[in-house]
PATOR-211793 format. One record per atom (N, C-alpha, C): residue in one letter; atom name; x, y, z. Coordinates in steps of 0.1 Angstrom, whole numbers, plus 2048, in hexadecimal, padded with zeros to 3 digits. Example, Ala and Ser with C-alpha at 12.3 -4.5 7.8 and 13.67 -1.06 7.14 Angstrom:
BEGIN
NODE / a / N / 884 / 7C7 / 84E
NODE / a / CA / 87B / 7D3 / 84E
NODE / a / C / 884 / 7DF / 84E
NODE / s / N / 880 / 7EA / 847
NODE / s / CA / 889 / 7F5 / 847
NODE / s / C / 881 / 800 / 84F
***
This chain:
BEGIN
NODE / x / N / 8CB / C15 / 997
NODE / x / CA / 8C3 / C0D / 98F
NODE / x / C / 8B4 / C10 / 990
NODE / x / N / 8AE / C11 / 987
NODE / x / CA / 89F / C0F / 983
NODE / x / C / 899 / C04 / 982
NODE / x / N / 88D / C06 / 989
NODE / x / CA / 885 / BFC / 989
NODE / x / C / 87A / BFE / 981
NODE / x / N / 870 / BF3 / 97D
NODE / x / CA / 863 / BFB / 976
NODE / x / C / 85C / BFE / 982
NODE / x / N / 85E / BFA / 98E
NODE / x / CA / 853 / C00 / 998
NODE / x / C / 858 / C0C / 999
NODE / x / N / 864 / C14 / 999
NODE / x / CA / 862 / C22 / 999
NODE / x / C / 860 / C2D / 98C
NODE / x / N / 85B / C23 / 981
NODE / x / CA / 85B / C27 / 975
NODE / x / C / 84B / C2E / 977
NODE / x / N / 846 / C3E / 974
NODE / x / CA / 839 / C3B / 971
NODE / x / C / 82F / C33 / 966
NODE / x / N / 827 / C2F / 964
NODE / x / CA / 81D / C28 / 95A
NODE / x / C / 816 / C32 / 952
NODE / x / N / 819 / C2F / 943
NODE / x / CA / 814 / C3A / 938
NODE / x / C / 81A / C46 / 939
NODE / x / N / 819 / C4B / 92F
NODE / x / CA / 81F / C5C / 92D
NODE / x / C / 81F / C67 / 93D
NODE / x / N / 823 / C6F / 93A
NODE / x / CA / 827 / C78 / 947
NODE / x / C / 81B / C7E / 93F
NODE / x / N / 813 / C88 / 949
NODE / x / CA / 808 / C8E / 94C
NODE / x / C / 80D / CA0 / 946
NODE / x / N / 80B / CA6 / 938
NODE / x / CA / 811 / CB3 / 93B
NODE / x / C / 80A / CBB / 943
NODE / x / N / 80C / CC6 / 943
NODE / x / CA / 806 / CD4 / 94C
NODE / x / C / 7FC / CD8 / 943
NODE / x / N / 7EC / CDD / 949
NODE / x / CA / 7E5 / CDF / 941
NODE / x / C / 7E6 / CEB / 93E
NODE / x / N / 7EA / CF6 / 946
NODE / x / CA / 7EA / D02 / 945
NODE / x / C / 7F7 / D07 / 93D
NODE / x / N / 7F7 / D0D / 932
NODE / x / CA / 7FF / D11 / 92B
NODE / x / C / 807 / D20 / 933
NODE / x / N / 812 / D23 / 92D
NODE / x / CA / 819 / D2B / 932
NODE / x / C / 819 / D39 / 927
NODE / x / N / 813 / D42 / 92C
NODE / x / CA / 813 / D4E / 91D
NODE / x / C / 823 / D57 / 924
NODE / x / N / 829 / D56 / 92D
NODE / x / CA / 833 / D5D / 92C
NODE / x / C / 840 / D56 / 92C
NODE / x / N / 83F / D52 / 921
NODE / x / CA / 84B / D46 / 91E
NODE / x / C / 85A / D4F / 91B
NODE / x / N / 85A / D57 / 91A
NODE / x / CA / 868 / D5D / 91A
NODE / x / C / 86D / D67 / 923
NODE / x / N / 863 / D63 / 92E
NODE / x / CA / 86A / D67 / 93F
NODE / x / C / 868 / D7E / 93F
NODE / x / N / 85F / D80 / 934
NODE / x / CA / 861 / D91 / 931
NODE / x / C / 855 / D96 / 93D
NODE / x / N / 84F / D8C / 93F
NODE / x / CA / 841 / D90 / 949
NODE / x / C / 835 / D96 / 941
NODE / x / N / 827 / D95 / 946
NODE / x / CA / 81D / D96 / 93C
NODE / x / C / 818 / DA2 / 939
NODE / x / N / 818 / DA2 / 92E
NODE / x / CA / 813 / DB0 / 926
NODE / x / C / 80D / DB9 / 92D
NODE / x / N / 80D / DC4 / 92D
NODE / x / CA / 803 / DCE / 933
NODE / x / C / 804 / DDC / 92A
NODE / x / N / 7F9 / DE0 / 931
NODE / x / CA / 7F2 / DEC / 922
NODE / x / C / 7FE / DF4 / 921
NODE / x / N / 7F9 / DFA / 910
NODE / x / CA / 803 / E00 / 90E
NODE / x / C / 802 / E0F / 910
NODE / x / N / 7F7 / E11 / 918
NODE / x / CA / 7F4 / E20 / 919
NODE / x / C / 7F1 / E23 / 928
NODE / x / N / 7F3 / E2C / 933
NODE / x / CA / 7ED / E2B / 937
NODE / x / C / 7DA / E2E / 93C
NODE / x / N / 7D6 / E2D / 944
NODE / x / CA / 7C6 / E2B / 942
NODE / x / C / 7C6 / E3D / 942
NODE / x / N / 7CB / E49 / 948
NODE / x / CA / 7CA / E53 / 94A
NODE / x / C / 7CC / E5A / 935
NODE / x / N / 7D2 / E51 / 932
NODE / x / CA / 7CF / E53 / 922
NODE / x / C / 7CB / E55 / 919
NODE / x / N / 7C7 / E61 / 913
NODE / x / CA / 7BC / E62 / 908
NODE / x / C / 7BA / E55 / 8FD
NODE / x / N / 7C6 / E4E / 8FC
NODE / x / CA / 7C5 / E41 / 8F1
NODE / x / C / 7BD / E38 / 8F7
NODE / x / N / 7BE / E37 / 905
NODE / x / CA / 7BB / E2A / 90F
NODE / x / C / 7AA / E2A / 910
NODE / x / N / 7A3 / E36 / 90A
NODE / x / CA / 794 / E35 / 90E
NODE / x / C / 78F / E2F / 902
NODE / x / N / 784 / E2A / 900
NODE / x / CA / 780 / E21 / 8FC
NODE / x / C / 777 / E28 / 8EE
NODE / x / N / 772 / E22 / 8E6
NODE / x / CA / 766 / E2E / 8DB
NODE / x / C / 75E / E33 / 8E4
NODE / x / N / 751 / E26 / 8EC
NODE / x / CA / 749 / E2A / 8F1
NODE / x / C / 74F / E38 / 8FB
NODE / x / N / 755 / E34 / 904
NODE / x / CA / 759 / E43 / 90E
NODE / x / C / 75D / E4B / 905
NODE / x / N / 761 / E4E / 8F8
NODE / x / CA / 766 / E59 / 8EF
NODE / x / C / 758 / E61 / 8EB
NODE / x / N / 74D / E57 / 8E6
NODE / x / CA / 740 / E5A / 8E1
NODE / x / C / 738 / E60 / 8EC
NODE / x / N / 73A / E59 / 8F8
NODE / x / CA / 732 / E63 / 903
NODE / x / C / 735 / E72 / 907
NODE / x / N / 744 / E73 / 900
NODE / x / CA / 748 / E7D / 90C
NODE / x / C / 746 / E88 / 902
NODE / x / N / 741 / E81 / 8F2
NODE / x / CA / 740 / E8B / 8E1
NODE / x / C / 72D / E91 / 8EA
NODE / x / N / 726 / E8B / 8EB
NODE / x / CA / 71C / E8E / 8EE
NODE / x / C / 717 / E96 / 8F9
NODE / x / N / 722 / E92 / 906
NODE / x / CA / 71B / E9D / 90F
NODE / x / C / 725 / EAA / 90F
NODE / x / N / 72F / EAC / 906
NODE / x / CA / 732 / EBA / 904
NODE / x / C / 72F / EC2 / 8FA
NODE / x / N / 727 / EBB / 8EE
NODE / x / CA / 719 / EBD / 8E5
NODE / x / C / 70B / EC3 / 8F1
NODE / x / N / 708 / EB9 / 8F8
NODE / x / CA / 6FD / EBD / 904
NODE / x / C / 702 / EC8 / 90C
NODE / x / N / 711 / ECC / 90E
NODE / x / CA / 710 / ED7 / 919
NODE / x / C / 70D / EE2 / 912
NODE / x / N / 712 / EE0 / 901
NODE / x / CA / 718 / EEA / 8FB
NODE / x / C / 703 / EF3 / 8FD
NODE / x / N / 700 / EED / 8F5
NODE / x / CA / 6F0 / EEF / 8F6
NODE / x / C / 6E4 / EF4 / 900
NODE / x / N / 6EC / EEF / 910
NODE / x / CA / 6E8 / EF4 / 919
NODE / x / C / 6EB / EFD / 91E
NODE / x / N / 6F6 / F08 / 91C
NODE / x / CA / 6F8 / F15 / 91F
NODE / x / C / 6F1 / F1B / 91C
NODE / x / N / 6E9 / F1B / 90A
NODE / x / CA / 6DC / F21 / 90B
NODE / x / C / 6D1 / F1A / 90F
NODE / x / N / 6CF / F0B / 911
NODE / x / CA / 6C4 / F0C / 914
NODE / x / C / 6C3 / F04 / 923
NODE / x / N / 6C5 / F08 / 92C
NODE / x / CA / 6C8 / F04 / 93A
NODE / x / C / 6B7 / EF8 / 93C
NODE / x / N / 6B0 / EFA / 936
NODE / x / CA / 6A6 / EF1 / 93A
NODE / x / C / 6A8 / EE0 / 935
NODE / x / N / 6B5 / EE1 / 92D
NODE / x / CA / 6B9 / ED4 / 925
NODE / x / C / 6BE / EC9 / 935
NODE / x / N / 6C2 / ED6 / 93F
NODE / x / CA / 6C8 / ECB / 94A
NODE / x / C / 6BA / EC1 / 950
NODE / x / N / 6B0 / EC4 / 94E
NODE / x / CA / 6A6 / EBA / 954
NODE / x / C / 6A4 / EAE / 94B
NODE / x / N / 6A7 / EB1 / 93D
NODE / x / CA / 6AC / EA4 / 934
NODE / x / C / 6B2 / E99 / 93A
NODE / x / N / 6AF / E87 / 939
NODE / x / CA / 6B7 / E7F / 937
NODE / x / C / 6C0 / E7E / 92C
NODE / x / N / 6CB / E80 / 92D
NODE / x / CA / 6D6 / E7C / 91E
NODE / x / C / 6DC / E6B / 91E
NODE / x / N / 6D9 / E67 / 915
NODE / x / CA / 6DB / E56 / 917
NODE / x / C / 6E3 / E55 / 906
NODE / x / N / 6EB / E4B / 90B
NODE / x / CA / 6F1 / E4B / 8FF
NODE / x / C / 6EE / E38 / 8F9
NODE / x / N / 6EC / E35 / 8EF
NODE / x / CA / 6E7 / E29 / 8EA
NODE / x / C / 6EE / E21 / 8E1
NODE / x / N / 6F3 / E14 / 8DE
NODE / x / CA / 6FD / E0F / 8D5
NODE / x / C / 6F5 / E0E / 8C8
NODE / x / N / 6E7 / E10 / 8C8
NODE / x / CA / 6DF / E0A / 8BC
NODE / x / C / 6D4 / E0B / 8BF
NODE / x / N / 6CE / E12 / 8B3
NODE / x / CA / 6BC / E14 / 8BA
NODE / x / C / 6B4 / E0B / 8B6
NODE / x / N / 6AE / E0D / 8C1
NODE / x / CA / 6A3 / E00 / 8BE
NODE / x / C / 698 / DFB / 8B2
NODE / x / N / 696 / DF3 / 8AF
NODE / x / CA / 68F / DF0 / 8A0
NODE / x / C / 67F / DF3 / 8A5
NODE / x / N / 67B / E03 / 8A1
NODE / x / CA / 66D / E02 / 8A3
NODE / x / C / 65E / DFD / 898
NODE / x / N / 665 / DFA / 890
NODE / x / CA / 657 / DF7 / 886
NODE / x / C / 658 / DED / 884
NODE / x / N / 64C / DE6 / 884
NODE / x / CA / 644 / DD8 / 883
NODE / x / C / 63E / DD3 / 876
NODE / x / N / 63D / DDA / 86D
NODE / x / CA / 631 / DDD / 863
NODE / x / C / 63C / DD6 / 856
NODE / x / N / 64E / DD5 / 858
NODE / x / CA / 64F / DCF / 84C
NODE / x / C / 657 / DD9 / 842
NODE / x / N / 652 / DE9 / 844
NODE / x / CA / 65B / DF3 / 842
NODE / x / C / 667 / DF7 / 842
NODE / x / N / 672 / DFA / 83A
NODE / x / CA / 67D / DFA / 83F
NODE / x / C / 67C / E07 / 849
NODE / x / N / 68B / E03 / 853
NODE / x / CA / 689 / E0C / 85E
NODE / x / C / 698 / E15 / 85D
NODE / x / N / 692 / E1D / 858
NODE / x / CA / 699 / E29 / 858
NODE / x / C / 6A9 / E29 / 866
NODE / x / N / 6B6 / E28 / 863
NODE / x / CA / 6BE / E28 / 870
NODE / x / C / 6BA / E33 / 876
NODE / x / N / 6B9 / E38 / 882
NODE / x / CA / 6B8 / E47 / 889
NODE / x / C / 6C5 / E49 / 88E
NODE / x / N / 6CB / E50 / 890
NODE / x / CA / 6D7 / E58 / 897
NODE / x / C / 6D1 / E59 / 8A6
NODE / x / N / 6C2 / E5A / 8A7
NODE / x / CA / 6C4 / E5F / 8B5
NODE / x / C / 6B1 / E60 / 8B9
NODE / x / N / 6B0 / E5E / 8C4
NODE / x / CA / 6A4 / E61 / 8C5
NODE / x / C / 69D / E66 / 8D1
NODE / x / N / 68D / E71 / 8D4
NODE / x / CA / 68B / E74 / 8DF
NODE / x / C / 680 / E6D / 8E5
NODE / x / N / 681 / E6F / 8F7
NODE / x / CA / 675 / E68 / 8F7
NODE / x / C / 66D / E74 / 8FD
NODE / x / N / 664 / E7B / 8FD
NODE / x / CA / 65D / E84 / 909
NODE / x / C / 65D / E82 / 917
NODE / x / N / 658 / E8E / 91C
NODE / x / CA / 655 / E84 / 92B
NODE / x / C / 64D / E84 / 92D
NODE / x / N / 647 / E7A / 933
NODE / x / CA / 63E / E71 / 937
NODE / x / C / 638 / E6B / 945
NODE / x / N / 631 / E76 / 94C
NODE / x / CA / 626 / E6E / 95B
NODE / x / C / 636 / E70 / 962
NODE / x / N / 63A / E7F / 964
NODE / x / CA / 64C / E79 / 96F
NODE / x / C / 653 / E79 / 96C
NODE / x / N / 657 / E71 / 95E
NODE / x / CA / 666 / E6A / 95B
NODE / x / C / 668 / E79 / 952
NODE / x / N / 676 / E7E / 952
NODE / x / CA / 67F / E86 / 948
NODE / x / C / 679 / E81 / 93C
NODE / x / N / 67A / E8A / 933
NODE / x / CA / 681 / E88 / 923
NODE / x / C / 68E / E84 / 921
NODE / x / N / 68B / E7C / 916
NODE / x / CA / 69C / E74 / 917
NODE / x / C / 6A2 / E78 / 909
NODE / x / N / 6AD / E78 / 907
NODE / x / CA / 6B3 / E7C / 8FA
NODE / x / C / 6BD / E74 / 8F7
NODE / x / N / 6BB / E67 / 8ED
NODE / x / CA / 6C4 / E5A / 8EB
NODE / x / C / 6C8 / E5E / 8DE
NODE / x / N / 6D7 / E5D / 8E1
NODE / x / CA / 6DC / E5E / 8D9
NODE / x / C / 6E5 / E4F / 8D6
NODE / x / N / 6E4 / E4D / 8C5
NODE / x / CA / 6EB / E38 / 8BE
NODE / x / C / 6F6 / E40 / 8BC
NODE / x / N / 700 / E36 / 8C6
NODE / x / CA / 70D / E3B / 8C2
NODE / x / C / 711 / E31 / 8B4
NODE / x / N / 710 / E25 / 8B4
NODE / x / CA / 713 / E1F / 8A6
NODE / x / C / 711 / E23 / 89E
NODE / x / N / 704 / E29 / 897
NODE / x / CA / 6FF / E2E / 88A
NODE / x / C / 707 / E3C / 888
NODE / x / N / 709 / E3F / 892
NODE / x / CA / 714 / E4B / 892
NODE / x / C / 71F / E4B / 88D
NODE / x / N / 727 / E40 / 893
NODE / x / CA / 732 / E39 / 892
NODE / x / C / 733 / E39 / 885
NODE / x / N / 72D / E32 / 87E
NODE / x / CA / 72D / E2B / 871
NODE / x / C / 72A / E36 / 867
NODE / x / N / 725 / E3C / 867
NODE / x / CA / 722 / E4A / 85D
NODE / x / C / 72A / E54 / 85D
NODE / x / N / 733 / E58 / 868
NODE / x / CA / 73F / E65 / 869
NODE / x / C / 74A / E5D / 86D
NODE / x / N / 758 / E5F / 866
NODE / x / CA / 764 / E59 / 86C
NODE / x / C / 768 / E60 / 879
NODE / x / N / 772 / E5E / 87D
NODE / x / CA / 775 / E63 / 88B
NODE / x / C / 776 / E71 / 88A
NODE / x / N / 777 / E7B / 895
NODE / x / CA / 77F / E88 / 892
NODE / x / C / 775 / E97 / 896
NODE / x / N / 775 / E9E / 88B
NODE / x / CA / 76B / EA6 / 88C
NODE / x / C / 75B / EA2 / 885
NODE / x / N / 75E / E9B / 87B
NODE / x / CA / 751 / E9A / 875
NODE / x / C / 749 / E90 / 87D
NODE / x / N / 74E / E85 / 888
NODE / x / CA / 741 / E80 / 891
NODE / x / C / 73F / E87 / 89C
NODE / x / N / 749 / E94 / 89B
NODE / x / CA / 742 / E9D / 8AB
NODE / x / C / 736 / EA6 / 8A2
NODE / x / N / 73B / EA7 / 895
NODE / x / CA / 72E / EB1 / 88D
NODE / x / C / 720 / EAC / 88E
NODE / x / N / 721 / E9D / 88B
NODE / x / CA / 717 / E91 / 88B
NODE / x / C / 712 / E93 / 898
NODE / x / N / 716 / E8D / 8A2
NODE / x / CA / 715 / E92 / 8AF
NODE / x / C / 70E / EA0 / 8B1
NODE / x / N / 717 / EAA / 8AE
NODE / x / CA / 711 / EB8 / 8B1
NODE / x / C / 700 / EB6 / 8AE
NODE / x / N / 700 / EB6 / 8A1
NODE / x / CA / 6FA / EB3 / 897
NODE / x / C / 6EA / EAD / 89F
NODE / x / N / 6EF / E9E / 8A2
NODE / x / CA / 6E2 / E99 / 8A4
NODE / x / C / 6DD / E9E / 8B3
NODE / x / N / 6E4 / EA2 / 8BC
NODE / x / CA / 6DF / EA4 / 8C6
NODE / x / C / 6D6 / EB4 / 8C8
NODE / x / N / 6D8 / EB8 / 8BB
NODE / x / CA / 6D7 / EC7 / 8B8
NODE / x / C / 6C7 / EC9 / 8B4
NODE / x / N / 6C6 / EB7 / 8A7
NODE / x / CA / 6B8 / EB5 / 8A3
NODE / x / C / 6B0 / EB1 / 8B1
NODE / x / N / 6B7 / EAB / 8BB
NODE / x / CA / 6AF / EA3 / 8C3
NODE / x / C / 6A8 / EB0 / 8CE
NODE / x / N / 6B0 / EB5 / 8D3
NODE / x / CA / 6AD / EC7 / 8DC
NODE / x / C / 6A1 / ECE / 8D4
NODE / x / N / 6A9 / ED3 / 8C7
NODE / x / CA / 69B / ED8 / 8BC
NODE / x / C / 68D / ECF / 8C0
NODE / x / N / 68E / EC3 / 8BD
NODE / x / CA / 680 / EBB / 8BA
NODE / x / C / 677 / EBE / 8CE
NODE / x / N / 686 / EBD / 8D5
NODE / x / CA / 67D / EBD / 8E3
NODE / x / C / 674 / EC5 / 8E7
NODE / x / N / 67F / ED3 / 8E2
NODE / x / CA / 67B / EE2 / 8E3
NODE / x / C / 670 / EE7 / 8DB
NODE / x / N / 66D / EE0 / 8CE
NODE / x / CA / 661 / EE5 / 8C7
NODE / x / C / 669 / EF0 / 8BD
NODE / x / N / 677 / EF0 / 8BA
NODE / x / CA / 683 / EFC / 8B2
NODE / x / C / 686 / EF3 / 8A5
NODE / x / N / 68B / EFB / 89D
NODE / x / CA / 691 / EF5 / 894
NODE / x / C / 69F / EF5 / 898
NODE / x / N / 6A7 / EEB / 895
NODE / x / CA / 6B6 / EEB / 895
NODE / x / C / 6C0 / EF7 / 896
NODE / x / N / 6BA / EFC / 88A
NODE / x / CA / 6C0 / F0C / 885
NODE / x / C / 6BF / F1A / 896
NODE / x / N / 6B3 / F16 / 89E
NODE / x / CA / 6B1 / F21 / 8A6
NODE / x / C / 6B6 / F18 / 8B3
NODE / x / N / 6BC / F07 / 8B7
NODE / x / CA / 6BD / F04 / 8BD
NODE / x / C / 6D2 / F07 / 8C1
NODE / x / N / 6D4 / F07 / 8AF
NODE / x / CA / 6E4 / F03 / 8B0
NODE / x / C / 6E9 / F11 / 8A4
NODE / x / N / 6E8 / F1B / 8A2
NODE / x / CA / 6EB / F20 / 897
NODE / x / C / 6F7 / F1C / 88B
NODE / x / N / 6FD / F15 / 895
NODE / x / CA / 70D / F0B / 889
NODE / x / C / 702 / F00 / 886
NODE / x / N / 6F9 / EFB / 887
NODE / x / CA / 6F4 / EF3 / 884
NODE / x / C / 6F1 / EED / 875
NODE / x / N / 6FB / EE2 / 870
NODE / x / CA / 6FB / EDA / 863
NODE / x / C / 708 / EE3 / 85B
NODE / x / N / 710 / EE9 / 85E
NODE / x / CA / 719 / EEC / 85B
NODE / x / C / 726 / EE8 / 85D
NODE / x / N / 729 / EE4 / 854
NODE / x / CA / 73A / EDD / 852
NODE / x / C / 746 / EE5 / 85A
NODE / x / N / 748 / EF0 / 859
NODE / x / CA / 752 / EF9 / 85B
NODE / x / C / 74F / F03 / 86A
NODE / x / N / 749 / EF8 / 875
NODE / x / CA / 74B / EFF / 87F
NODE / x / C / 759 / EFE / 884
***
């Protein structure tokens, strides 16, 4: 027999924590492993486009190793004046009292102007090719000779 004294008072209390593996399969895990080419991410894809762009360039020009190579999600908004601001692909800085020359390269604006494949390693090729030229005081043409050409 039941009593109301062993009855609790008001609704039963549920569990606040939900259950995501409700059909006993066990919880998801990646579908790739990390050793994976699918498993790396854009960013790690876009860094690894750029420093085999930078090595390629340093075989001729061995002085490129005292360069910083920095890679950037988005460049920074330099003008104040109200002007529109031109997107850059990439930009240098000199060096300066010590510090390296740095060579930033926007991986977004990248992104967004070449689909995947060969044509954002060209872009890539490409901008890192203008950025060496501009350091070196070269034009493009004497820095990269495939330089701006579709059918490397």
């Amino acid at each position: 027999m039941v009593t109301s004294a062993s009855m609790p008072s008001g609704p039963v209390p549920r569990p606040t924590r939900r259950r995501r593996d409700t059909h006993g399969r066990g919880l998801r895990g990646t579908l790739a492993p990390a050793t994976m080419p699918v498993s790396r991410s854009r960013a790690t894809t876009f860094d690894e486009l750029v420093l085999s762009a930078v090595e390629r360039i340093q075989q001729a020009y061995p002085e490129l190793a005292d360069v910083e190579i920095r890679v950037e999600e988005v460049p920074l908004r330099e003008r104040r004046d109200g002007s529109p601001d031109p997107v850059s692909l990439g930009r240098l800085h000199p060096a300066i009292a010590g510090r390296p020359a740095a060579l930033i390269v926007h991986r977004r604006p990248i992104e967004l102007r070449a689909s995947a494949g060969t044509q954002r390693e060209d872009l890539v090729n490409d901008t890192v090719t203008e950025l060496v030229a501009e350091l070196f005081g070269l034009s493009p043409i004497q820095v990269d000779p495939d330089y701006g050409r579709d059918d490397r």
